[in-house]
C-alpha positions in Angstrom: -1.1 29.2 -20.7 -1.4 25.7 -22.1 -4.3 24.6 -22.7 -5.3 21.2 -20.1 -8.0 19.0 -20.7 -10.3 19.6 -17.5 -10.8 15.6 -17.8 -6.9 15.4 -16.8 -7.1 18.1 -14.1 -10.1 15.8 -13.0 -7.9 12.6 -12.8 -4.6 14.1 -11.1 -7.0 15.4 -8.4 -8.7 12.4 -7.9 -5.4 10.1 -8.2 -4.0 12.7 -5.3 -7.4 12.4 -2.9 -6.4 8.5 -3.7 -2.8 9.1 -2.3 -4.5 11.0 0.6 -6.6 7.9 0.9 -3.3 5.2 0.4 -2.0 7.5 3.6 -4.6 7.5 5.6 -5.5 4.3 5.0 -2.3 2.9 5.1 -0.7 4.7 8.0 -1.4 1.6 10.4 1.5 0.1 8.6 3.9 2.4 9.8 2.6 3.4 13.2 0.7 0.7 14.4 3.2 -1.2 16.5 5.1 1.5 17.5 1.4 3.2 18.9 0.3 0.2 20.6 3.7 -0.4 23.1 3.4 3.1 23.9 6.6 3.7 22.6 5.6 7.1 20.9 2.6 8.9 21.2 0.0 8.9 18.4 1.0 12.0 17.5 4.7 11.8 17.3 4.5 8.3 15.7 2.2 10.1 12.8 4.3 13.3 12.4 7.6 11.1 12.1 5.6 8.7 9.6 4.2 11.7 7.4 7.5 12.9 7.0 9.4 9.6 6.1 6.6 8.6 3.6 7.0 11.8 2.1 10.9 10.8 1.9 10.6 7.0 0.7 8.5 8.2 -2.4 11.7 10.3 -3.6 13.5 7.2 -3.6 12.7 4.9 -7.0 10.6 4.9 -9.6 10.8 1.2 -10.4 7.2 0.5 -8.9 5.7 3.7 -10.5 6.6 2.1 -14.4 4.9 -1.1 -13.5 1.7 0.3 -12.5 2.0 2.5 -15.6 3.0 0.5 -17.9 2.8 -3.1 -16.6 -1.1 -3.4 -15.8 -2.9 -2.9 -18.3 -1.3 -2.5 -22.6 -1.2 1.2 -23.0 -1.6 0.8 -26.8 -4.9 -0.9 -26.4 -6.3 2.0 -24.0 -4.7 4.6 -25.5 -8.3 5.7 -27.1 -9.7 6.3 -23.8 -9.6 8.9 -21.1 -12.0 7.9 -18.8 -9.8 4.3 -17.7 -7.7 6.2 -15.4 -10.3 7.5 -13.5 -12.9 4.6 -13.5 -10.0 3.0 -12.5 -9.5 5.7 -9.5 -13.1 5.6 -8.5 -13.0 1.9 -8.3 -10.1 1.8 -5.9 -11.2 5.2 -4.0 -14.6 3.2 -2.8 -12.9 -0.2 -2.0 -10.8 2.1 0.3 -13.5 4.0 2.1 -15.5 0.8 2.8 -12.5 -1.0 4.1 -11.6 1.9 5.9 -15.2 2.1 7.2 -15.1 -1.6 8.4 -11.9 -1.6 10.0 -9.8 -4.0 7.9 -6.3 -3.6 6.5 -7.2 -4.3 2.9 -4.3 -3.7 0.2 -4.7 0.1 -1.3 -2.0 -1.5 -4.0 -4.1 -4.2 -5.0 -7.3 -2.0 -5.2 -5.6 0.1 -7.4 -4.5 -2.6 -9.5 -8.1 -4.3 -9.6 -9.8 -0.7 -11.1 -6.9 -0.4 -13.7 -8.3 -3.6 -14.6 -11.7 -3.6 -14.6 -11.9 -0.1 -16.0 -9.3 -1.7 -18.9 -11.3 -5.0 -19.9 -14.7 -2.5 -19.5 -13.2 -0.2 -22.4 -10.9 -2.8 -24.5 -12.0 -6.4 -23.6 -9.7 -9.2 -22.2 -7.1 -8.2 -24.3 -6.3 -4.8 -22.4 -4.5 -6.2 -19.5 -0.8 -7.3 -19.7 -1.4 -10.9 -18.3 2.3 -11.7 -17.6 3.6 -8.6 -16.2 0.4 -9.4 -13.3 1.5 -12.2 -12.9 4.9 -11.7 -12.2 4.9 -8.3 -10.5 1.4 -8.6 -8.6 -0.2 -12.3 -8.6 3.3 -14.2 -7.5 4.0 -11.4 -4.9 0.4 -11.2 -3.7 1.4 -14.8 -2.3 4.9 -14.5 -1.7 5.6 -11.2 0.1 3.1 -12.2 3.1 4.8 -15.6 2.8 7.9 -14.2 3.2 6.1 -11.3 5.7 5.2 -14.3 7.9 8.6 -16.5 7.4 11.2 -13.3 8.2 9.2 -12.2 11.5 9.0 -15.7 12.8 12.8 -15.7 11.9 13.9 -12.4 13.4 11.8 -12.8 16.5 13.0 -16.5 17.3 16.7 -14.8 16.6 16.2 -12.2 19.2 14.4 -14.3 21.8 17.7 -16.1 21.7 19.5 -12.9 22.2 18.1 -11.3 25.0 17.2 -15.0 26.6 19.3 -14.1 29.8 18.2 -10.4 29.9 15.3 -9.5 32.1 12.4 -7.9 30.8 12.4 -4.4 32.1 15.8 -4.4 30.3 14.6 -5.8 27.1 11.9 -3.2 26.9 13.9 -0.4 27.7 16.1 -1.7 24.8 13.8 -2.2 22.2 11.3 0.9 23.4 14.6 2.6 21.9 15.2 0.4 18.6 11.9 0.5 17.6 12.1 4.2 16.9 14.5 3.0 14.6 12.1 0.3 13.0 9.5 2.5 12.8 11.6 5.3 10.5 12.7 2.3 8.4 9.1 0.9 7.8 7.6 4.9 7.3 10.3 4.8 4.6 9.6 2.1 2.7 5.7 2.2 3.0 6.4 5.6 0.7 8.8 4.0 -1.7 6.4 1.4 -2.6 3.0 3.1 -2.3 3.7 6.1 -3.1 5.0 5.1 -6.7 1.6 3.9 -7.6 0.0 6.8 -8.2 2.7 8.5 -9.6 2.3 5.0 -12.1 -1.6 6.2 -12.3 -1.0 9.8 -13.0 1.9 9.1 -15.6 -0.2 7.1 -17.3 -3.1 9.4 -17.5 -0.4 12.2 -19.0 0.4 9.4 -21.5 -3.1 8.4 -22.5 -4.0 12.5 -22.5 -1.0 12.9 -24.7 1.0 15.3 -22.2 4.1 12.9 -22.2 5.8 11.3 -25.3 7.2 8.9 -23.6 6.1 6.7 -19.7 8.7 9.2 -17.3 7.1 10.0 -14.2 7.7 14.1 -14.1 9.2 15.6 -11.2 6.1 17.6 -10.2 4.3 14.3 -10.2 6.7 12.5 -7.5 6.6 15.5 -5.4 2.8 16.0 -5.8 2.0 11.9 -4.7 5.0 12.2 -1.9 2.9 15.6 0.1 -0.7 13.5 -0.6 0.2 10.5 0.8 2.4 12.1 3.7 -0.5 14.4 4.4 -3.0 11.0 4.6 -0.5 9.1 6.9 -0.4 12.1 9.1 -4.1 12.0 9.3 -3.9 8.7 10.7 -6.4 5.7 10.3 -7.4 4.7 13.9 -9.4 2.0 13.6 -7.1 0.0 11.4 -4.4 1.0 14.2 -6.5 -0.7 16.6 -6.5 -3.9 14.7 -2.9 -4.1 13.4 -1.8 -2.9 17.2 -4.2 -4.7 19.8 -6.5 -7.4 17.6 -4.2 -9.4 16.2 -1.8 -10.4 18.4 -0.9 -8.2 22.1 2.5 -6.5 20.9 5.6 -5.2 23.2 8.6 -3.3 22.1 10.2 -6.2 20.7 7.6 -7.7 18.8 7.0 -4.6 17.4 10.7 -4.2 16.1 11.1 -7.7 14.8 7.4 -6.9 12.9 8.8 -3.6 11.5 12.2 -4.5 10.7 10.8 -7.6 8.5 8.4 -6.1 7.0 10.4 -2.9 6.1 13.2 -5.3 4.3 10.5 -7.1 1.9 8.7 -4.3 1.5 12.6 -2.6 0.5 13.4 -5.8 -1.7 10.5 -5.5 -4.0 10.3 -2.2 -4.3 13.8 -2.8 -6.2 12.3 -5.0 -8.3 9.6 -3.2 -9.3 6.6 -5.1 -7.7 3.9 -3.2 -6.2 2.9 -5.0 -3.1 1.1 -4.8 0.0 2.6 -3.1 2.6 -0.6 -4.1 4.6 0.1 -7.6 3.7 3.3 -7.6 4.9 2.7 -6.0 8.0 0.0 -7.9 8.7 1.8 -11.4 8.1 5.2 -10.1 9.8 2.6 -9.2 13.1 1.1 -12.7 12.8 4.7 -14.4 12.2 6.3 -12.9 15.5 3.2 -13.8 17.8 3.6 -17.4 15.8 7.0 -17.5 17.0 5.9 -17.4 21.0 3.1 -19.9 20.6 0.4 -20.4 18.0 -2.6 -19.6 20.3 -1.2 -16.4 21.0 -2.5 -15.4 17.2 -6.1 -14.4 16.9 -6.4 -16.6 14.2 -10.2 -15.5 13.5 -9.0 -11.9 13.0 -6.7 -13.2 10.9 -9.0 -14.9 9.2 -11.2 -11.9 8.6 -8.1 -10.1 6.8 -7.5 -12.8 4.7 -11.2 -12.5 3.3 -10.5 -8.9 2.5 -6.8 -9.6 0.7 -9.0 -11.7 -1.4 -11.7 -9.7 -2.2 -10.0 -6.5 -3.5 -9.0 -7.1 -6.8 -12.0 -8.6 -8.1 -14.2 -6.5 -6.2 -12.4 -3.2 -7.1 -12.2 -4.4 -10.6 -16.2 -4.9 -11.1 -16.9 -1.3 -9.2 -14.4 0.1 -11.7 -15.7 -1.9 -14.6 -19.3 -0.2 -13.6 -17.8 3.3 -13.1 -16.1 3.5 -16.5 -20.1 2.0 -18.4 -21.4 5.0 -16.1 -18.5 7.3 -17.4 -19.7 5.7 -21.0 -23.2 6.8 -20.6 -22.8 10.3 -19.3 -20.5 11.0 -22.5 -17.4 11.7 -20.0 -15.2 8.6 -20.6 -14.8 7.7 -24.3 
């Protein structure tokens, strides 16, 4: 029987309750819209989303090497155990009390704030790997809800042109049917994004542990983070249901397929290039973009405001409770 550090076994299970977390957390994203127009039930929606995320996290690994590798300078933690899971602790607790309050804070971004809190805690400002954050989470961070916004504006303008001379009872029956199809496509790519991170955070726990030679994400690891975070999303996360589906703008079946449709392409285009964003950004902003599209006081702009506050806050917040997590770690002789 080889012989596993109990520290490791420690991290993989807590990276996993974090992929439970991600799910649970993030399972608004996929079932939000589709809940609130009554299209599917919350049970079907959350079945069919379980199953898709679990999918989507079989489909790359492109995201899962830049949260690996592309956070924080391997070399420079390599002496330590405990930055994985100060890291984990850090973004655990920034989803619980996000979760708790209701708000559709990024689980990508938390994740991203412990690694580097934890890093600069154990190896000072030279830890993190400043210009692969830049380019693969800072420039997204503004561009995908930019582009979130922009492309559900766009696609709901395109088809309020297309179903002008339609009437609505047709229109609904129409899209109560395509957004079936919108859903499945935004379940899938919520799991090829998120579900990459932690198979980043567990490969890179193997690596620092010295399990691995090399940064591969093992097979056992993608299946292990795809069942966690399809078990979370088929949980469900009801109160940040109720804000993506009711608070932010009043959604019927075709606002909610032009907000999953966009969302599920950005999400689907950086996924390819290995940039681990938001899928609650992107949601959030392709929500916001479609009620934009009908009139701008049909936004509740102070909802939106509040989620804004939260995108914000999550890195540097996550990145100081990690920070503390890993001195606590320190003290109690556990992280070294």
């Amino acid at each position: 029987m080889p012989d596993i550090p109990f520290l490791l076994v420690a991290v993989v299970a807590i990276a996993l309750v974090f992929d439970f977390t991600n799910g649970a957390h993030d399972s608004a994203n996929a079932i939000a819209t589709i809940v609130s127009t009554k299209v599917l039930s919350p049970l079907a929606a959350v079945c069919m989303a379980g199953a898709l995320n679990l999918l989507g996290a079989f489909l790359g690994t492109a995201v899962a090497h830049t949260i690996g590798s592309g956070i924080v300078r391997p070399e420079v933690v390599a002496g330590s155990q405990g930055v994985v899971l100060a890291a984990l602790l850090g973004a655990i607790f920034w989803n619980l009390l996000t979760w708790y309050w209701g708000l559709p804070s990024s689980s990508s971004h938390a994740l991203v704030g412990g690694l580097v809190g934890a890093a600069i805690a154990y190896g000072g400002f030279d830890a993190p790997s400043y210009g692969s954050i830049a380019s693969k989470v800072l420039l997204p961070l503004v561009l995908s809800p930019l582009a979130g916004f922009l492309s559900g504006y766009a696609l709901m303008v395109i088809l309020s042109w297309l179903v002008r001379r339609s009437t609505p009872r047709r229109v609904n029956f129409l899209f109560k049917k395509l957004q079936i199809l919108s859903s499945a496509f935004m379940a899938t790519s919520h799991g090829l994004n998120d579900a990459q991170k932690t198979m980043g955070i567990i490969t890179l726990a193997l690596f620092l542990f010295g399990e691995i030679p090399e940064m591969v994400v093992p097979f056992w690891v993608k299946l292990s983070c795809a069942m966690a975070m399809g078990l979370g999303t088929a949980s469900g996360g009801w109160k940040i249901v109720k804000t993506m589906g009711h608070k932010i703008f009043k959604l019927e079946p075709i606002h909610g397929f032009a907000a999953e449709t966009a969302a599920a392409a950005v999400i689907c285009g950086a996924s390819a290039l290995g940039a681990p964003i938001s899928t609650t950004h992107t949601i959030s902003t392709t929500v916001i973009g479609v009620g934009a599209s009908k009139r701008l006081s049909a936004v509740r702009w102070g909802v939106a405001g509040r989620l804004v506050v939260a995108w914000v806050m999550t890195i540097p917040a996550s990145a100081v409770v990690a920070a503390v997590c890993y001195e606590a770690l320190s003290l109690t002789g556990i992280a070294r």
